[in-house]
C-alpha positions in Angstrom: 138.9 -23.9 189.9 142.0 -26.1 191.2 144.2 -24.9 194.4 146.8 -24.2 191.6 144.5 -22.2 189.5 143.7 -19.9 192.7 147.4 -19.6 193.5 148.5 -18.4 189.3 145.9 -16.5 189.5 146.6 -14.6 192.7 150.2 -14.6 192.3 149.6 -13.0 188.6 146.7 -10.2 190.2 150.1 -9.5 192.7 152.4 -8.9 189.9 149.8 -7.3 187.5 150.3 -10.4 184.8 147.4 -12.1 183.2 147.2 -15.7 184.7 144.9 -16.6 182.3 148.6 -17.3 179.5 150.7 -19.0 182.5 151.4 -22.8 180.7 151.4 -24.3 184.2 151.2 -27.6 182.5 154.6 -27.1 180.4 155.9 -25.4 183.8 155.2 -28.4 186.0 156.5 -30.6 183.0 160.1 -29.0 183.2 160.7 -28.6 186.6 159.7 -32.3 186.7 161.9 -33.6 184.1 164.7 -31.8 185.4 164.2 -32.3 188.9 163.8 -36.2 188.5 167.1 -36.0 185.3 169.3 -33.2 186.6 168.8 -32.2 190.0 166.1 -30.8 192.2 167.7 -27.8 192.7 167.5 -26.9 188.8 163.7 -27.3 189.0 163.1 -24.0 189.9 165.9 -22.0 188.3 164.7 -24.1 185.0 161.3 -23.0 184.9 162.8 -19.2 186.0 164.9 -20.1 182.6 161.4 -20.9 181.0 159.6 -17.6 181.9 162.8 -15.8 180.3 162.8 -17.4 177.3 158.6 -17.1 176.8 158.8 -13.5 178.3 161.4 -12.5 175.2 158.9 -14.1 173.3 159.4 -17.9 172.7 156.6 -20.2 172.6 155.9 -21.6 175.9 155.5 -25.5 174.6 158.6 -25.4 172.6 160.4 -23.8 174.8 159.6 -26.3 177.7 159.8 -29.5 175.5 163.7 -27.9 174.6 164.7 -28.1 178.0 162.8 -31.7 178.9 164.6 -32.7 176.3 167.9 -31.4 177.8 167.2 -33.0 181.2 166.3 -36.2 179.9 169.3 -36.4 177.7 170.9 -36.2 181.0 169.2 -38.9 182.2 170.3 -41.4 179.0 173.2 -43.2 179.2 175.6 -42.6 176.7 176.2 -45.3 174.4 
Protein backbone atom coordinates (compact mmCIF):
# COMPACT_ATOMS: atom_id res chain seq x y z
CA UNK A 1 0.00 0.00 0.00
CA UNK A 2 1.33 3.51 -1.25
CA UNK A 3 1.85 6.61 1.38
CA UNK A 4 -1.24 7.96 -0.42
CA UNK A 5 -3.27 4.85 -0.03
CA UNK A 6 -2.51 4.93 3.90
CA UNK A 7 -3.41 8.62 4.05
CA UNK A 8 -7.31 8.02 1.85
CA UNK A 9 -7.66 5.43 3.85
CA UNK A 10 -7.13 6.97 7.28
CA UNK A 11 -8.56 10.16 6.34
CA UNK A 12 -11.83 8.15 5.10
CA UNK A 13 -11.83 5.69 8.62
CA UNK A 14 -11.79 9.65 10.26
CA UNK A 15 -14.77 10.70 8.42
CA UNK A 16 -16.56 7.32 8.37
CA UNK A 17 -16.33 7.19 4.25
CA UNK A 18 -15.21 4.09 2.42
CA UNK A 19 -11.70 4.90 0.92
CA UNK A 20 -11.91 2.01 -0.99
CA UNK A 21 -14.39 4.54 -4.00
CA UNK A 22 -12.01 7.79 -3.57
CA UNK A 23 -10.77 8.21 -7.54
CA UNK A 24 -7.46 9.58 -6.24
CA UNK A 25 -6.28 9.21 -9.71
CA UNK A 26 -9.06 11.57 -11.37
CA UNK A 27 -8.51 13.73 -8.09
CA UNK A 28 -4.78 14.29 -8.68
CA UNK A 29 -5.63 14.66 -12.40
CA UNK A 30 -7.83 17.87 -11.76
CA UNK A 31 -6.10 19.56 -9.27
CA UNK A 32 -3.10 19.11 -11.65
CA UNK A 33 -4.58 20.39 -14.70
CA UNK A 34 -5.99 23.23 -13.01
CA UNK A 35 -3.21 24.04 -10.92
CA UNK A 36 -0.63 24.06 -13.97
CA UNK A 37 -3.95 25.95 -16.50
CA UNK A 38 -5.71 28.10 -13.94
CA UNK A 39 -4.03 28.78 -10.86
CA UNK A 40 -2.73 26.86 -7.96
CA UNK A 41 -4.98 28.14 -5.67
CA UNK A 42 -8.08 26.53 -7.69
CA UNK A 43 -6.39 23.11 -7.24
CA UNK A 44 -7.88 22.48 -4.18
CA UNK A 45 -11.21 24.32 -4.23
CA UNK A 46 -11.48 22.23 -7.80
CA UNK A 47 -11.19 18.87 -6.54
CA UNK A 48 -13.63 20.27 -3.31
CA UNK A 49 -15.90 21.13 -6.65
CA UNK A 50 -15.24 17.41 -7.71
CA UNK A 51 -16.32 15.66 -4.40
CA UNK A 52 -19.63 17.88 -4.71
CA UNK A 53 -20.49 16.99 -7.88
CA UNK A 54 -19.62 12.86 -7.30
CA UNK A 55 -21.19 13.18 -3.76
CA UNK A 56 -24.76 14.37 -5.58
CA UNK A 57 -24.03 11.62 -7.62
CA UNK A 58 -21.99 12.27 -10.82
CA UNK A 59 -19.57 9.90 -12.11
CA UNK A 60 -16.23 10.53 -10.69
CA UNK A 61 -14.19 10.19 -14.31
CA UNK A 62 -16.64 12.34 -16.12
CA UNK A 63 -16.85 14.59 -13.83
CA UNK A 64 -13.04 15.18 -13.48
CA UNK A 65 -12.26 14.99 -17.27
CA UNK A 66 -15.27 18.08 -17.48
CA UNK A 67 -13.22 20.24 -15.43
CA UNK A 68 -9.59 19.18 -17.05
CA UNK A 69 -11.14 20.14 -19.84
CA UNK A 70 -12.16 23.55 -18.49
CA UNK A 71 -8.69 24.26 -17.19
CA UNK A 72 -7.00 23.28 -20.17
CA UNK A 73 -9.31 25.37 -22.31
CA UNK A 74 -7.78 27.99 -20.17
CA UNK A 75 -4.60 27.12 -20.97
CA UNK A 76 -5.32 27.38 -25.16
CA UNK A 77 -4.86 30.31 -26.76
CA UNK A 78 -7.74 31.63 -28.52
CA UNK A 79 -7.55 31.66 -32.09
Amino acid sequence: MSEMDDWVAEVSAELGLDGSVVPVKEVLDVARDVAHNVLRPGAPVSAYLLGLAVGAGADPAEAAAKISALALRRATPAG
